[in-house]
LOLO-877370 format. One record per residue (C-alpha): residue in three letters; x, y, z. Coordinates in steps of 0.5 Angstrom, whole numbers, plus 500, padded with zeros to 3 digits. Each point is the difference from the previous one (the first is absolute). Layout:
N
ALAXYZ
...
***
This chain:
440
UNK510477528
UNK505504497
UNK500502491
UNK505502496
UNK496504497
UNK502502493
UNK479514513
UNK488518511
UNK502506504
UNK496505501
UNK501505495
UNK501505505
UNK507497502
UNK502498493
UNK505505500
UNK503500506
UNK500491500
UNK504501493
UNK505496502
UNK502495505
UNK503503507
UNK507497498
UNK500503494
UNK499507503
UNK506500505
UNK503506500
UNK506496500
UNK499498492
UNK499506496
UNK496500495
UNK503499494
UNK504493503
UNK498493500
UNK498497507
UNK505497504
UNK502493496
UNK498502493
UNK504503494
UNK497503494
UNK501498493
UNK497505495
UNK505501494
UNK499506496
UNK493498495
UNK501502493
UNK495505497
UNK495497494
UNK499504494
UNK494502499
UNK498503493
UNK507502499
UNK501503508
UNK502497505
UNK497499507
UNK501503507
UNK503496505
UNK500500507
UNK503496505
UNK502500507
UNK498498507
UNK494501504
UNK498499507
UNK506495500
UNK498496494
UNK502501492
UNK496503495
UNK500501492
UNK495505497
UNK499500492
UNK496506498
UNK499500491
UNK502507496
UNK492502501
UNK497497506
UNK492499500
UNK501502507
UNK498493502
UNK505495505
UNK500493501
UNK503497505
UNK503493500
UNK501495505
UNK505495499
UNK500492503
UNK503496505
UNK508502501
UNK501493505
UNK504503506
UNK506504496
UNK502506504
UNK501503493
UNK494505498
UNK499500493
UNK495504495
UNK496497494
UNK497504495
UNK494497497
UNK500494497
UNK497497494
UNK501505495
UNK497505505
UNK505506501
UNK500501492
UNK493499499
UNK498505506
UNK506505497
UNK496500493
UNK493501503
UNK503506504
UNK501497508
UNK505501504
UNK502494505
UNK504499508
UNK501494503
UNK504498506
UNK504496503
UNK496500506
UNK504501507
UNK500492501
UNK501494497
UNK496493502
UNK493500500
UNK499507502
UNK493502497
UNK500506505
UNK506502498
UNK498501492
UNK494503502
UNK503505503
UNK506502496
UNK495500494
UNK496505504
UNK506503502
UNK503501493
UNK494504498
UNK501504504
UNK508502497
UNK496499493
UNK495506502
UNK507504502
UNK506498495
UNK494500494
UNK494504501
UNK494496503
UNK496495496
UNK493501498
UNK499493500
UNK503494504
UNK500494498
UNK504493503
UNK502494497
UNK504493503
UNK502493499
UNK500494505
UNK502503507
UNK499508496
UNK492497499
UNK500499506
UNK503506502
UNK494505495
UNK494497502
UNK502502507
UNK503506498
UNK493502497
UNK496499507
UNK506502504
UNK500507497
UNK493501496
UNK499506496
UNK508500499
UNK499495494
UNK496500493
UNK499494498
UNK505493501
UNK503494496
UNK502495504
UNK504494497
UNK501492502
UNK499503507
UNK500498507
UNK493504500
UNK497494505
UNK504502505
UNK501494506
UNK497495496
UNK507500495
UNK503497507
UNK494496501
UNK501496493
UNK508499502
UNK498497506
UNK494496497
UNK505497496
UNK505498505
UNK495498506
UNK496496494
UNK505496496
UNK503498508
UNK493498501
UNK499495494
UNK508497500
UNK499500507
UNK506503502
UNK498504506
UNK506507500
UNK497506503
UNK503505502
UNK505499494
UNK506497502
UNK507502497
UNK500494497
UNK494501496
UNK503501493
UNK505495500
UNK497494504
UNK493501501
UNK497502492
UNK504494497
UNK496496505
UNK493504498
UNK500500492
UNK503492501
UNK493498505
UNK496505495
UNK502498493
UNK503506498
UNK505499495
UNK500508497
UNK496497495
UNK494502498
UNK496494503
UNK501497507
UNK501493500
UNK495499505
UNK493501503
UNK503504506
UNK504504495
UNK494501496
UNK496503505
UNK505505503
UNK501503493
UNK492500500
UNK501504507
UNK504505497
UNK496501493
UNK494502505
UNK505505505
UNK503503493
UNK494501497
UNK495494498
UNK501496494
UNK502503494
UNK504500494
UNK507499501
UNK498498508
UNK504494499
UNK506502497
UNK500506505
UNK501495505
UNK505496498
UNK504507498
UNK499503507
UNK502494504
UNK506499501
UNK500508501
UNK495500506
UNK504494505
UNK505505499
UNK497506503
UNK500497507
UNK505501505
UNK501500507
UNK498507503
UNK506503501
UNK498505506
UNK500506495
UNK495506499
UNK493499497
UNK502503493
UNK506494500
UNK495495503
UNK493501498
UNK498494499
UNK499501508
UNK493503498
UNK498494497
UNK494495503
UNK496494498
UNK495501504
UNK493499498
UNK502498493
UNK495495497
UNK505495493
UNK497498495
UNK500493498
UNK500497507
UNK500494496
UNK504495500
UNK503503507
UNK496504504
UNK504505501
UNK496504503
UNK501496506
UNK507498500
UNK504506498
UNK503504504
UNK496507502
UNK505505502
UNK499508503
UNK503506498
UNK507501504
UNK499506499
UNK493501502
UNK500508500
UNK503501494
UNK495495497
UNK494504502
UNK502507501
UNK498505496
UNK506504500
UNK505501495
UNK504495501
UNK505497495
UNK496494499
UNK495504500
UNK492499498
UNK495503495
UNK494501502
UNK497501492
UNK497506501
UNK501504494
UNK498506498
UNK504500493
UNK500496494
UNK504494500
UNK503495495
UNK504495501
UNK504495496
UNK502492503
UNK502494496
UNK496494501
UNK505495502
UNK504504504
UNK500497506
UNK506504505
UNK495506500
UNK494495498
UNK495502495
UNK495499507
UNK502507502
UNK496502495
UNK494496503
UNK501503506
UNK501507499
UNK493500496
UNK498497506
UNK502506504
UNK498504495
UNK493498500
UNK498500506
UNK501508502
UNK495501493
UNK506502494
UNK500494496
UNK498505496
UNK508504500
UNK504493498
UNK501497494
UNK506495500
UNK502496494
UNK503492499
UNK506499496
UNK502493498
UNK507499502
UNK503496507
UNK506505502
UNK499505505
UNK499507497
UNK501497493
UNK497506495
UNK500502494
UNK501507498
UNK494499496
UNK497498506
UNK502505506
UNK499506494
UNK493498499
UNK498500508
UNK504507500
UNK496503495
UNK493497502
UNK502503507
UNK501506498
UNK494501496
UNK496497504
UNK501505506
UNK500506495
UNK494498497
UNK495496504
UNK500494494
UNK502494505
UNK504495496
UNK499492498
UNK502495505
UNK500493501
UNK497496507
UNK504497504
UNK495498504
UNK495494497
UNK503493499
UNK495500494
UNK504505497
UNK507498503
UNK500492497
UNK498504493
UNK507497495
UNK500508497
UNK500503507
UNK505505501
UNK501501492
UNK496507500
UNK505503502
UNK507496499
UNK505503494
UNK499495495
UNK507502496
UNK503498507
UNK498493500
UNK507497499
UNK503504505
UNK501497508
UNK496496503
UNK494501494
UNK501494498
UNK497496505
UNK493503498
UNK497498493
UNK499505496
UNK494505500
UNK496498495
***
């Protein structure tokens, strides 16, 4: 299955695995993108801050682009920023910190870089490496920082969580947002929605045909109900909408709502695999294998969808730093992270499974993730990203660990408030935000 899209080596061998043996070619120099890309990065204007401007550098590092932004008087601290999926473009871009972010660090003192990454496509391995790499050229344009922190969305979610087992002791603490930070299990959920949905209309097509858009999903949504409304119209319909609910993250407010906004959305991410490479095709990773669905009621699926292996069973189980690459969740930094409640093309489930990983090595102690209450993918407030900012800090400067919520027990998921703690109220009328009733 192809997606549209749009997650350790030895420390000893770290420096010498920067990048990946084509991107080292002595045939390409340093400063040029590889073979087939071509670099955007028009000049960044300085902000102003306090009356001065800021410091810019840009430029081209170990063939992908970069923007750094110092403030006229530094702390002395940097954040990197990981930026999301960039589909197949072979054009390399750079964005600097989203959400009111760049002017919020600028103002409190930090420093920030942030790469294009060499590649693009669903290339973990490639932002892990030009975030680290860019570092390093920070250390040498700027002067070393005393204290690395890291932050992402979606695919640059994945790519900090992994950044920081990869490369332990190089970051101080992490944000990850709206993050594919379950790793495999985000290609699992796109399968999960194919396979099942064939299964209940009883339209059998896997592997994905070429005409899977146009002649198969019309016959699927028609056996299933499924109208882009938020009800389907009948029972088959109904309990592929609860599957989904359960995979995205269990039933919670907005569950419903979610899975009407998402679903024409997700049958759109399924192509045949068109013979690329794993960054371009890394639903190759994905597996139903072992999956056990809730309800099994009134079809047992269970017994009758289809189970499918990896197509790429080494990618599935190494783990080396790949581009769809793992996360063991074996953290020695604070993390916080941030995830919207209905989001299901980086489901709120990621959330689940990251904590579950986490736990299971003892550091449940070192995660905090906080629920947003809106249906978009990365849909923050400024309010909202700066506060997960700020807490961040300060728990890693002062041990203070900061509120969050549970993302966990189903008790606490199906309360009506959930998710309010921590959602903007002065954001309500915006987005999808409407789709939740109002906090109380």
């Amino acid at each position: 299955m192809r997606t549209r899209l749009p997650v350790v080596l030895a420390a000893a061998l770290c420096a010498i695995l920067s990048v990946p043996a084509a991107a080292a070619s002595p045939d390409v120099p340093d400063d040029q993108p590889l073979p087939g890309y071509t670099i955007d990065n028009p000049p960044l204007t300085p902000a102003v801050v306090r009356g001065e401007p800021s410091r810019v550098h840009q430029g081209v590092h170990r063939h992908a682009a970069f923007q750094i932004e110092v403030p006229p008087r530094w702390n002395g601290d940097l954040v990197m920023w990981a930026h999301g999926y960039r589909g197949d473009s072979r054009v390399l871009t750079v964005d600097p910190p989203g959400y009111g972010l760049r002017r919020r660090l600028l103002e409190q003192g930090y420093a920030w870089a942030a790469s294009s990454y060499y590649a693009n496509g669903y290339d973990v391995r490639a932002g892990v490496l030009s975030t680290h790499a860019l570092t390093e050229r920070f250390a040498d344009t700027v002067g070393r920082p005393r204290r690395t922190y890291i932050a992402g969305v979606s695919m640059g979610g994945h790519v900090t969580v992994r950044s920081i087992e990869q490369y332990p002791g190089r970051y101080a603490a992490a944000l990850p947002m709206c993050g594919a930070i379950g790793d495999h299990e985000l290609f699992d959920f796109f399968l999960d929605y194919q396979l099942l949905a064939q299964d209940l209309a009883d339209v059998p097509a896997y592997p994905i045909p070429a005409d899977y858009a146009t002649s198969v999903v019309p016959r699927i949504k028609e056996r299933l109900g499924l109208t882009g409304g938020p009800e389907p119209t009948g029972e088959p319909g109904r309990q592929f909408r609860s599957l989904v609910v359960n995979l995205s993250g269990g039933e919670r407010p907005g569950a419903a709502a979610a899975f009407a906004y998402w679903q024409d959305f997700l049958f759109g991410l399924a192509e045949a695999d068109g013979g690329g490479s794993l960054a371009e095709e890394p639903g190759r990773v994905a597996t139903n294998r072992g999956t056990v669905y809730r309800p099994a009621t009134p079809v047992d699926v269970n017994a009758s969808v289809r189970r499918v292996p990896p197509a790429d069973p080494r990618a599935r189980h190494t783990r080396r730093l790949t581009e769809v690459a793992s996360v063991s969740g074996r953290i020695e930094v604070p993390v916080l992270t941030l995830h919207d409640l209905g989001d299901n093309f980086v489901p709120f489930s990621m959330e689940q499974h990251y904590r579950a990983d986490v736990a299971r090595h003892g550091r449940s102690h070192l995660l905090v993730q906080r629920v947003i209450r809106a249906v978009g993918h990365c849909e923050f407030s400024p309010a909202e990203a700066g506060a997960a900012w700020d807490d961040l800090v300060r728990w890693q400067r002062t041990g203070k660990r900061p509120a969050g919520d549970d993302v966990t027990r189903p008790s606490v998921l199906a309360d009506p408030a959930y998710g309010c703690r921590f959602t903007d109220p002065s954001a309500y009328a915006t987005g999808t935000r409407p789709l939740f009733a109002r906090c109380p």
